[in-house]
C-alpha positions, 0 to 999 in steps of 0.5 A: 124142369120141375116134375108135378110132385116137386112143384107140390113139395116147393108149395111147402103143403106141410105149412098149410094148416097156418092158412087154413086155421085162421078162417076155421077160428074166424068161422067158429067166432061168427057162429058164435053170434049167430052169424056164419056165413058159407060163401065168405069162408070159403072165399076167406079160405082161398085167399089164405091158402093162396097167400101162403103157397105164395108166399112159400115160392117167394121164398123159395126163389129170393132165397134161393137166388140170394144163395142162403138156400143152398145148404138146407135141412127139410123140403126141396128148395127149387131155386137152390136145387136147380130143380125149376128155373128162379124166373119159373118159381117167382111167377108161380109165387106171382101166380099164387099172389093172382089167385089169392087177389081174385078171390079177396076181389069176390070176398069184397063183392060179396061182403060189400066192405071195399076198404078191405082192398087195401089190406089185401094189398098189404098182406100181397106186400107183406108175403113178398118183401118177407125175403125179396126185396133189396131189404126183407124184413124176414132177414132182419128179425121181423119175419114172426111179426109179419105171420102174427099179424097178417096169419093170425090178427088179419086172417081171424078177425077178416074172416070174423068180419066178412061174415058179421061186419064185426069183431068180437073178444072171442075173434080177438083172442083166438086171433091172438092164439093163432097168431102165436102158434103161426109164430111158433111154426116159424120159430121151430124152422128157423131153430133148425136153421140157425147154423146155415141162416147165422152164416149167410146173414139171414138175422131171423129171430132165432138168429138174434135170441140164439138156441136157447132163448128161441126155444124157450120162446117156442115154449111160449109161443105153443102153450100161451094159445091154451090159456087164450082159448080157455079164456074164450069160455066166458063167452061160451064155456065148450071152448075149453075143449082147447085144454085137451091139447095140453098132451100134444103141447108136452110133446111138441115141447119136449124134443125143443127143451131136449135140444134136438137139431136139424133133421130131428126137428122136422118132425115137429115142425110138421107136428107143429102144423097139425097142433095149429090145425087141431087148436082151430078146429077145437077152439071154432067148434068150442065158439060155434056149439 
């Protein structure tokens, strides 16, 4: 049986910063109109962090029990490895998914917006049928529209709204800025598993754009947010402390334009993670100053 150290390292805790930026972005755009609430964004915060180690087990075990894991660069698949039982890992996913139901259950109460159930219930969906399912829609491509809408636009502007019961420009764009970011995570580890994913028949995007245009997709991904956050300044101009992180983007990008593979784009994928996290913290700052 899996120690407690291996069950921390299966949650994946260097993906983290995709859940808890969004609630941080969301935040800074309440305050921005003078409406943040304490309790809500802490409730916010539980249900993204939940989803997210949930939707990291599920992974782990659908792919794990459908054999793409057994061949892999980066953290310890428990499935794969053998290291925990699937059925132990798909109910520690399932697990996850109660914590992050009960705490969007008491989001609700407190917000009083009941119809947010059932986008509870689609992001539950969504985290799940990612790669479970008889057709997950990760192995068709799809796995960044999924993060974009349910790590970036749902996550941002259902923070924004639990806390000022509505949504605001500033909410949107940063919306969009994480959303992208959350997709570049997604699209640096899978440019490094393009080799093993391309020959079990896991169709990710990188898959389909091959090496070279994923990454220059990363690119993308990584410096438009700069240019969303920047355009935040016509609602409040400290937003453009987001352009102090044109350094750390040079960074990120040069070992991807350079080629680097496999395990040396583990390092960027966890750096990734922090300029996720560094551009939320900067961007609800800049909004809430």
């Amino acid at each position: 049986m899996a120690t407690t150290s291996e069950w921390v390292a299966g949650a994946r805790p260097r993906t983290l910063p995709a859940a808890a930026t969004p609630v941080l972005v969301g935040s800074g755009a309440a305050a921005q109109v003078g409406g943040f609430e304490l309790v809500p964004a802490l409730l916010a915060l539980a249900v993204a962090l939940a989803l997210q180690v949930g939707v990291n087990y599920a992974n782990d075990y659908s792919d794990g029990v459908r054999g793409t894991d057994l061949d892999r660069v980066g953290p310890l698949r428990l499935t794969a490895s053998g290291t925990a039982p699937a059925r132990a890992v798909k109910g520690a996913a399932f697990a996850a998914f109660g914590v992050g139901s009960l705490a969007g259950l008491v989001l609700v109460l407190v917000s009083g917006h009941w119809w947010l159930l059932a986008v509870g219930v689609l992001a539950v969906v969504a985290a799940w049928t990612y790669t479970g399912g008889s057709n997950p829609y990760g192995y068709r491509g799809l796995g960044e529209v999924g993060v974009f809408v349910f790590f970036g636009l749902v996550a941002v502007l259902g923070t924004t709204y639990t806390q000022v019961d509505r949504v605001t420009w500033p909410a949107v764009l940063g919306a969009v800025g994480v959303g992208l970011i959350a997709c570049a995570l997604l699209m640096v580890n899978n440019i490094r598993d393009i080799p093993t994913d391309a020959e079990v028949g896991k169709r990710t995007l990188a898959v389909r754009l091959g090496d070279h245009r994923a990454r220059r997709t990363f690119l993308a991904l990584v410096w438009l947010p700069l240019l969303l956050g920047a355009l935040c300044a016509f609602w409040n101009p400290w937003t453009v402390i987001v352009l102090g992180l044109a350094l750390p983007a040079v960074l990120l990008s040069i070992p991807v334009v350079a080629g680097a593979r496999g395990r040396l784009l583990v390092p960027v994928l966890a750096a990734t993670g922090l300029y996720e996290l560094s551009y939320g913290a900067l961007l609800a700052l800049g909004l809430a100053i």
